[in-house]
N, C-alpha and C positions, 0 to 999 in steps of 0.2 A: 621437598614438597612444601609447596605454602598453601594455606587453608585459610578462605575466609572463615567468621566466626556464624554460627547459626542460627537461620531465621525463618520464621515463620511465614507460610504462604498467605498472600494476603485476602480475606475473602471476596467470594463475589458479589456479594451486595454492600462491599466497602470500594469499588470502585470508579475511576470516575465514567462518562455516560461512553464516551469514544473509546474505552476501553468493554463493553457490554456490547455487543452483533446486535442484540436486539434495540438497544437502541443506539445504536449506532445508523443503522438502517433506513429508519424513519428518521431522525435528524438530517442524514446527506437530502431524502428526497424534501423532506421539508427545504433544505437551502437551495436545492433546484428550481422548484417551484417560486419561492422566494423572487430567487434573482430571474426568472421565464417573464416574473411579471412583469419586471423591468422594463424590458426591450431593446435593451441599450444600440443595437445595432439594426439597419435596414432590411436584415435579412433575417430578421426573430420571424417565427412562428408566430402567425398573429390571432392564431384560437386557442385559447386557453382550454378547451375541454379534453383536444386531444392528448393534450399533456399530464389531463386530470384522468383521462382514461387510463394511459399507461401509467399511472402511480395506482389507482385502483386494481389493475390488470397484473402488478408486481407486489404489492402487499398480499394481495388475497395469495396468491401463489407462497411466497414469500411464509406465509404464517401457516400455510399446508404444510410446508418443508418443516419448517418449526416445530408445529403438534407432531407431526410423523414422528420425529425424534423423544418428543416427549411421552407420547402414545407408548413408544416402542421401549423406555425405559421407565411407565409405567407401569406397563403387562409383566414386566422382570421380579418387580418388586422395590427397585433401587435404581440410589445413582452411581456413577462410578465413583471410588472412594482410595483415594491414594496418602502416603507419607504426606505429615503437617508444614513440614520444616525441611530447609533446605541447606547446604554451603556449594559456595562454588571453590572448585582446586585450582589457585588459582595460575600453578607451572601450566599444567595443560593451557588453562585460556592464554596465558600470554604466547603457546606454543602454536596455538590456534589462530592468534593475531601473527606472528611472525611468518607462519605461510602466507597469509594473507595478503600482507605485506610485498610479501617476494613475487606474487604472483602479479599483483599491481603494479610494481614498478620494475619487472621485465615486461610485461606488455606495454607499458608506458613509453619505455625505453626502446623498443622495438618500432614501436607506430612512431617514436621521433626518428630512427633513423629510415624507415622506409617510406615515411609522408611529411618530414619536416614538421616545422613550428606548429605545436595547437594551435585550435581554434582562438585562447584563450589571446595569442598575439596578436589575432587581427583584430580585437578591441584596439590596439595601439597601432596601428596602423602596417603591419608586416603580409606581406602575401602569404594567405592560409587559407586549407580546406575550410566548407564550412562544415559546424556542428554535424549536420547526415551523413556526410561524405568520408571525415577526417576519421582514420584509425578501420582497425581490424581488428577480431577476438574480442569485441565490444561484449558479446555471449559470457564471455569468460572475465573480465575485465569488472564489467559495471556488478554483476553480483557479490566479486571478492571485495569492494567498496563495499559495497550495501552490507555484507558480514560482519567487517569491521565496524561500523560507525553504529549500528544496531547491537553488538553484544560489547561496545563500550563501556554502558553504564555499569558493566561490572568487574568493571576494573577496580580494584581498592585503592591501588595508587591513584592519589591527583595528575601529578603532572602527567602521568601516562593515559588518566583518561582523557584529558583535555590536549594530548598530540593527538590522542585518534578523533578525536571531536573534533579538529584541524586537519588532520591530514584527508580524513573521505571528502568531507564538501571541497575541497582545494580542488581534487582530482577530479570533481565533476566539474566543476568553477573553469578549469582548466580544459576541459571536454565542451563545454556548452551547453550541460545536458541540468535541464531545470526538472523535466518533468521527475523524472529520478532523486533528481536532488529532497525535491519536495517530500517523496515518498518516505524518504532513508529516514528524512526529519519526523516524519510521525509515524513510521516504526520505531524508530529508538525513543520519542515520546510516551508511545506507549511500552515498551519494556521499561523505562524509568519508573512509567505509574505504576504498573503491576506491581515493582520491586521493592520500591522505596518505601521506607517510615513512615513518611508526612502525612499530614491529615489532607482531606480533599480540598481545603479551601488552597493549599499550600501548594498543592499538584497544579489545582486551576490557575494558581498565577504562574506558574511554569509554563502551561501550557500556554497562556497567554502572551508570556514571555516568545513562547518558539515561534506563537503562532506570525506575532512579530515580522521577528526575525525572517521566517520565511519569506512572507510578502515583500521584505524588500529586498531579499535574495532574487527571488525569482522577476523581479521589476528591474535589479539591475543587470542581472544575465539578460532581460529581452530587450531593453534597452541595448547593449551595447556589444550582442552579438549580429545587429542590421545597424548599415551605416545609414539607416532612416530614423535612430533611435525609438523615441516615441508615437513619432511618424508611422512605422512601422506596425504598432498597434492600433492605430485610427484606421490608415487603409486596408491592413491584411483583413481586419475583422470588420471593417464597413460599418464603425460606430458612428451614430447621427451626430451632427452638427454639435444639437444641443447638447449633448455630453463631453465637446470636445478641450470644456474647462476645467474641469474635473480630474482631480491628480492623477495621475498615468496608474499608479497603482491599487487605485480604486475600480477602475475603470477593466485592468487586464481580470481580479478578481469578480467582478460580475460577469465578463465576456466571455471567461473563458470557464464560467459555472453553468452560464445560461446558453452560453451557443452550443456545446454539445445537446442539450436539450431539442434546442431549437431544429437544430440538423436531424435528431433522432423521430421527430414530428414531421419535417418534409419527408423524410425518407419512408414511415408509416403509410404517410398522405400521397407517395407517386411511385414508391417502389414497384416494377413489374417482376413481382412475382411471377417467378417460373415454375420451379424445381428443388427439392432439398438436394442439399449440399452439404461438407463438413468444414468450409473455406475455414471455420476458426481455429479449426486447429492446425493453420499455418504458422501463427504465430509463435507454436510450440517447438517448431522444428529447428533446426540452424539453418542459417542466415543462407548455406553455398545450397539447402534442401528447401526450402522454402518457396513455392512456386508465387508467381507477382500477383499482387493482393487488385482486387477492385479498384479503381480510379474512381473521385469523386466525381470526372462526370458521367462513369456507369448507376448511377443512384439515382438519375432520374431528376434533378432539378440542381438550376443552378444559384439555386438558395443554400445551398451546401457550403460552408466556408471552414476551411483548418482543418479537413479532413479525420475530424474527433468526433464520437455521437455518442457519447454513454457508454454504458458496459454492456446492452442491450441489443446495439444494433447488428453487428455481426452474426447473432444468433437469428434475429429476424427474416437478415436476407437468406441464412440458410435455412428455417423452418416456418416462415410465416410468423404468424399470430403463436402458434405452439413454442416459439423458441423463446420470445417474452416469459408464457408460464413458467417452460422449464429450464431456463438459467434462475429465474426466480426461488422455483422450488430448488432447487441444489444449495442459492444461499442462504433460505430458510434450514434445509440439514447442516451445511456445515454450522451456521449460526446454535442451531440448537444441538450440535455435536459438541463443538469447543466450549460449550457454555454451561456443560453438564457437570454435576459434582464439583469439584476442583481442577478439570480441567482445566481449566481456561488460563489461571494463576502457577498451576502446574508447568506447564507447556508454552511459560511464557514466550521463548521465542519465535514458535511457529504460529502460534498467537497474534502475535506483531505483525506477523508477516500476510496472515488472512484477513485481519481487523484493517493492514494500510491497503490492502486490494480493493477492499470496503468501502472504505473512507473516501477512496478517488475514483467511486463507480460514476458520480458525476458525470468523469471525464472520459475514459474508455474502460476496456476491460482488461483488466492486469491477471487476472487468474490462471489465465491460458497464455501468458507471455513467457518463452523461456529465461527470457535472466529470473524471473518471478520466481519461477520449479525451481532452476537450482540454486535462490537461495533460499527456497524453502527447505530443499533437501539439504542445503547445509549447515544449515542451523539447527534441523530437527536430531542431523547427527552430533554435530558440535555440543546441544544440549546436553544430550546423553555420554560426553565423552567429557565434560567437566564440571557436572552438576550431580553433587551427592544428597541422597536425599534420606531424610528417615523421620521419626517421631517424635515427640518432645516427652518424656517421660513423668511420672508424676509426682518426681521430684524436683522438676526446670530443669533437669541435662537432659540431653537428644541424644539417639543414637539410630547409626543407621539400620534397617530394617535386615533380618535374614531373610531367607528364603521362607522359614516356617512362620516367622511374624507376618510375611506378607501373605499368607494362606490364611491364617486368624484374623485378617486385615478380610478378605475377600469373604471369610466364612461367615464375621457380625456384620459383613454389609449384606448379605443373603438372607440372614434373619428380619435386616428392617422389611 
């Protein structure tokens, strides 16, 4: 058995803002609104108010969802209050990574021999599916990625963190699949902050560092998954003229912050409402159960580009005005559920995993995506199956909690 050495949960007003729901929340919609103002493209929404509505109409909800939770763990008396200190074991994780592994690259292996060459060859010129079409068991496939390259950072060993930090983005790199890719990067972003030593300023250049890096990940997967390259982002997205000098990579991150915006404001502005429905939770289901989603030209205008609108919109068409409040309010409770006591630092990985659904509400809604569930559920179990946790004593050694210490643990938090 090999043991990391013991450390302390970091707290939650030592971290940094993308790591905090609460504000995490109002940062996305501030960058929305941000880049809405822009216009970069022919087919923006061209009234700002109703974009200022729907951020009024989700905050206020938003912050319902929040007080309820805190309301609700005020009337108690407490907050939740768990062990200070933590090690990870780390035979289990690496046994946790090595299925992982295997799961990956039999599906990998599978979809080459039953579809031929990735996506990733028709960059160089080979006859290949593209990115939507190419592979099966994607269900299964893109989550055991996402598991790997998210509970990475807690590898002790170097070299071995830094194969799995190569080995997931490869696999998507390989697939075509950015939008994922993107995610993986600021879920393991955030399990790094939660975990790690370093002071905030120290995190911030990290993060700056990824943030980096991303942007030119995901500019060269759009690039050079269309044999239109750059091309490709000027006409798919219907960016004005005048922008058309502007580095490609500047250009994909505003368009592709502010068109789902934009799209979620036509669709407000000409949606014919009919009838509630539960169409979102199609996305939950697999792929062979899954009945065929909406077409953007059922949405009512052909201002609609990229088939993206927020995290918002699929609840709209199935409840109106009411689905805004309440996907709203759900992410004010979960916000103010993980964010309670030491939750949040606690539970880093299922953390990770609701803070990056968060972070890219922007763009659609990941909450209700099944590769989403099951890497939530695989992480929330993986936590618990290599993460020991207990106290730090008061003489500097830790030790892990009994049964009866965690009863005296729940009894002085009953007293506050």
């Amino acid at each position: 058995m090999i043991l990391s050495e013991w450390r302390r949960f970091r707290k939650n007003t030592d971290v940094p803002f993308y790591c905090n729901p609460f504000q995490l929340f109002f940062a996305v919609w501030a960058l929305m609104l941000a880049c809405f103002q822009v216009r970069v493209s022919y087919t923006s929404y061209p009234y700002f108010s109703t974009a200022f509505y729907l951020f009024a109409s989700s905050a206020c909800s938003f912050l319902a969802g929040y007080a309820t939770v805190r309301l609700a763990y005020f009337s108690i008396g407490h907050y939740p209050v768990g062990p200070n200190s933590y090690r990870i074991d780390i035979s289990k994780l690496r046994r946790f990574h090595l299925g992982a592994i295997i799961v990956t690259l039999a599906i990998m292996l599978m979809n080459l021999k039953l579809f031929g060459l990735p996506p990733l060859f028709g960059f160089l010129g080979a006859d290949t599916l593209n990115y939507q079409e190419y592979g099966s068991l994607r269900q299964v496939l893109f989550p055991a990625i996402l598991v790997l390259f998210v509970s990475a950072p807690l590898e002790v060993s170097i070299p071995r963190r830094w194969a799995l930090y190569l080995y997931a983005p490869a696999c998507f790199l390989i697939y075509g699949s950015r939008g994922y890719l993107l995610i993986m990067l600021f879920q393991a972003l955030v399990v790094f902050s939660l975990k790690t030593t370093l002071s905030q300023k120290k995190i911030y250049l990290v993060a700056a560092a990824t943030l980096g890096a991303a942007v030119l990940l995901a500019n060269l997967i759009g690039n050079t998954r269309n044999s239109l390259g750059s091309e490709a982002l000027l006409l798919g997205m219907r960016i004005k003229h005048s922008y058309y000098d502007w580095p490609a990579a500047y250009l994909w991150v505003l368009s592709y912050i502010s068109t789902p915006l934009s799209n979620l404001c036509w669709i407000v502005h000409v949606y014919p409402y009919d009838h509630p429905s539960f169409n979102f939770l199609y996305s939950a289901l697999p792929g062979f159960w899954a009945p065929k989603s909406l077409e953007i030209s059922d949405l009512g205008s052909e201002q609609i580009v990229d088939g993206v609108h927020t995290y918002i919109s699929k609840y709209f068409i199935d409840f109106w005005v009411f689905g805004i409040f309440g996907i709203n309010y759900v992410w004010g409770l979960i916000a103010g559920f993980i964010s309670a006591g030491n939750r949040l630092t606690r539970n880093y990985l299922t953390s990770a995993v609701l803070l990056g659904c968060m972070g890219f509400m922007f763009f659609s809604d990941f909450l209700t995506i099944l590769i989403i569930l099951l890497e939530l559920l695989a992480l929330g179990w993986a936590q618990r199956y290599f993460t020991i946790e207990g106290n730090e004593g008061t003489e500097g050694h830790t030790t892990a909690p009994t049964r009866a210490h965690r009863v005296r643990i729940v009894a002085s938090s009953n007293e506050i």
